[in-house]
C-alpha positions as CSV (number, residue, x, y, z in Angstrom):
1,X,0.0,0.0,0.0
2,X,1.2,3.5,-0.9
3,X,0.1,6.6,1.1
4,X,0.1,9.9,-1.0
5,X,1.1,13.5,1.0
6,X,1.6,16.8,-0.3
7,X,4.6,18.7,1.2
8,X,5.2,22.4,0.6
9,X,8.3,24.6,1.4
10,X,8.7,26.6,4.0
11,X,6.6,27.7,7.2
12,X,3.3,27.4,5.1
13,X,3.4,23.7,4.9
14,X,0.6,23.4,6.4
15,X,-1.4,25.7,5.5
16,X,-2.8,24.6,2.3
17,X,-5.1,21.8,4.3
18,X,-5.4,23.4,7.8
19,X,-6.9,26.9,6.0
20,X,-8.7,25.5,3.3
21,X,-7.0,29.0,1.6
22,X,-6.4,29.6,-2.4
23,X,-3.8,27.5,-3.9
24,X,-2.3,30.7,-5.6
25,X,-1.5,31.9,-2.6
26,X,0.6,29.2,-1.2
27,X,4.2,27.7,-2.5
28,X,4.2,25.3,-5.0
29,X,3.5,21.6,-4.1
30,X,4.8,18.5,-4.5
31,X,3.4,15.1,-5.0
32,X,5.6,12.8,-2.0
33,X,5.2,9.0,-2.2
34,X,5.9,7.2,1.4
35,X,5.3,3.2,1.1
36,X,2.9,1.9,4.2
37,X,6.6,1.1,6.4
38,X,7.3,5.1,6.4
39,X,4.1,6.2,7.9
40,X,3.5,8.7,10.7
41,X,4.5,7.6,14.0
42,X,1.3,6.9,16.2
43,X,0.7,9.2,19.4
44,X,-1.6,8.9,21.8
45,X,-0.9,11.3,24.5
46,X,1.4,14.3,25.5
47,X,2.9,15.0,28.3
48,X,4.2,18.5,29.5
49,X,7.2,18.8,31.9
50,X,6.8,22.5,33.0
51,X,10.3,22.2,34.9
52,X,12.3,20.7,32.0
53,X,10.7,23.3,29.6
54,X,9.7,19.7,27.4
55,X,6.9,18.9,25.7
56,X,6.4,15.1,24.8
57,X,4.5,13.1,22.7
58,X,3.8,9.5,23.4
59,X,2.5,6.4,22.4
60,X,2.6,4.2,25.5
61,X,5.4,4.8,27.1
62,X,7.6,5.5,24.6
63,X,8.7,9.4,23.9
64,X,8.1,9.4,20.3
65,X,9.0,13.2,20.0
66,X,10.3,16.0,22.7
67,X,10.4,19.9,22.1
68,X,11.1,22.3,23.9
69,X,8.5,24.8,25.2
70,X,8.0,28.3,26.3
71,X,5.5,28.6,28.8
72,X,3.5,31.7,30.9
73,X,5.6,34.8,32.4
74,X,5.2,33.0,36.1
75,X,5.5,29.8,35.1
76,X,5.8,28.1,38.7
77,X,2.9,26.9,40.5
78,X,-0.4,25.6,39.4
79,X,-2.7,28.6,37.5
80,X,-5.4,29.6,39.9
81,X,-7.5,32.4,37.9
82,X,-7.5,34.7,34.8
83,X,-4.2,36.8,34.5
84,X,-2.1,35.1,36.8
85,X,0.2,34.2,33.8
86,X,0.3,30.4,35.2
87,X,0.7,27.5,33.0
88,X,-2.0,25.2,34.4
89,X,-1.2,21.4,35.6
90,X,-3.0,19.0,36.0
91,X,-5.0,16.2,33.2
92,X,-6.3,17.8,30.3
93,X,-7.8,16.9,26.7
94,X,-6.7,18.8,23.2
95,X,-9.8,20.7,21.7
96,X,-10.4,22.8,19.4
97,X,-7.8,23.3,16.5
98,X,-7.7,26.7,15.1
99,X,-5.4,27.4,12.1
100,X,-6.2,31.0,11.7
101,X,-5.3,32.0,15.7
102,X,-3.1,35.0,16.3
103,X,-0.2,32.6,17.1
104,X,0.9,30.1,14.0
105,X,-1.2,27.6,14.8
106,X,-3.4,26.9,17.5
107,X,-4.6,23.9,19.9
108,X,-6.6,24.7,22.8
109,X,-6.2,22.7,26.2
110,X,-9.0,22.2,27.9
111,X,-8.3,24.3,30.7
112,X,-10.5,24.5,32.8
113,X,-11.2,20.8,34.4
114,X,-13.2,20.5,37.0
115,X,-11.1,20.7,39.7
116,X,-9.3,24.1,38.4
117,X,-13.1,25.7,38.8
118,X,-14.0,24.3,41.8
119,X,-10.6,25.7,43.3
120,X,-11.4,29.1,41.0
121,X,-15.3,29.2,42.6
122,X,-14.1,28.6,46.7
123,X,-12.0,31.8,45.8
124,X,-14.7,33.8,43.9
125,X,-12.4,34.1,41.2
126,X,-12.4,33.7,37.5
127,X,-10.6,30.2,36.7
128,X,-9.6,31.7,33.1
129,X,-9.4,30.0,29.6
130,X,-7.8,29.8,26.7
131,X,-4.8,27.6,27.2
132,X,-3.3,26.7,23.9
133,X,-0.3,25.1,22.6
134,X,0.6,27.6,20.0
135,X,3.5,29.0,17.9
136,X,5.3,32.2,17.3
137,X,3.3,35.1,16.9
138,X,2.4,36.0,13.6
139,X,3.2,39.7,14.4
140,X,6.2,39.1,16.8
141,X,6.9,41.7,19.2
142,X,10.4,41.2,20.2
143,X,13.2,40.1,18.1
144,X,13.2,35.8,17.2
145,X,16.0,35.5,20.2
146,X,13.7,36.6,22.5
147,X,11.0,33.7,22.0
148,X,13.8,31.1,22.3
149,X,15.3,32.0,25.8
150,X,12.6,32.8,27.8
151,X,9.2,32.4,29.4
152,X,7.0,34.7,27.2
153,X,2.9,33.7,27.0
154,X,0.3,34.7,29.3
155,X,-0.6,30.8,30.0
156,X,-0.2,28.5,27.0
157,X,2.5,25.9,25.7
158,X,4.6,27.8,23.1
159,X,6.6,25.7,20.4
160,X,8.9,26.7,17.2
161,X,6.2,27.1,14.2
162,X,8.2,23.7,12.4
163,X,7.7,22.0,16.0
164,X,3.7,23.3,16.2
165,X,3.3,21.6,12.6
166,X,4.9,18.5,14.0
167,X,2.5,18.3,16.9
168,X,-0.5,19.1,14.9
169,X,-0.1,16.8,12.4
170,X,1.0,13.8,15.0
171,X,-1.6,15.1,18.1
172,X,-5.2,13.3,17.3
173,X,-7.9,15.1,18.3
174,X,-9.1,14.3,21.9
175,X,-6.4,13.5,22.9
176,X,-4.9,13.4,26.7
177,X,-2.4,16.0,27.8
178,X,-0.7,15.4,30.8
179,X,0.9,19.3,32.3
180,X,3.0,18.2,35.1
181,X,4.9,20.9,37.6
């Protein structure tokens, strides 16, 4: 059995699918035969190490990829409401996919669970939302340095743009993420 893909050059490889967008406005493609022995690795669950600055993707046990991450400006501690600039931890599912996010790809955690809001409500405040595992900025506001050495989101898992293609082609929907301290 032979499996077809299409593979375009540059940063916009994705694009063509994930955006549904005009074909003249993307690279030129090429046709890419892999035989059934060089197919995608499976994953079924990822696993954030907010210490180690690692993201991991996993099927079973074994680490079938690892990238590093960016995470929130106070990344240390569990996230406890809106604004806190916390990477949350705890057991989480990926959601919603959204190609077209401010960030070069998007997929959203689904922050909060249950126990972040019941935590969030014995305080009276506002558990918050809209944890993603993104990359770069479209419009960056610092020079490219600056998102490689440091802590930089207000929340979410941030990844190269080649890694955030990697982990959205390889991540199925639904699937379980794991955001350990």
């Amino acid at each position: 059995m032979t499996h077809f893909f299409t593979t375009l050059t540059g940063a916009a490889m994705l694009t063509c699918a994930a955006l549904g967008a005009r074909g003249d406005a993307l690279p030129q493609a090429e046709r890419v035969m892999l035989r059934s022995t060089e197919s995608l690795p499976v994953v079924d669950r990822l696993v954030v190490r907010k210490a180690e600055r690692r993201l991991l993707l996993l099927h079973g046990e074994a680490v079938v990829r690892s990238y590093k991450v960016a995470l929130g400006l106070n990344p240390v501690g569990q996230k406890e409401r809106s604004g806190d600039f916390r990477t949350p931890e705890g057991h989480y599912r990926l959601g919603r996919r959204n190609a077209r996010s401010d960030y070069f790809l998007s997929i959203q955690v689904s922050y909060p669970n249950e126990a972040d809001l019941k935590r969030a409500r014995a305080r009276h405040w506002d558990a918050g939302g809209s944890i993603m595992i993104h990359g770069l900025p479209n419009q960056l506001k610092h020079e490219p340095a600056y998102y490689d050495t440091r802590d930089w989101t207000d929340g979410c898992i941030a990844v190269s743009n080649a890694d955030m293609v990697e982990i959205w082609l390889l991540s199925p929907d639904e699937a379980l993420i794991d955001i350990l301290p």
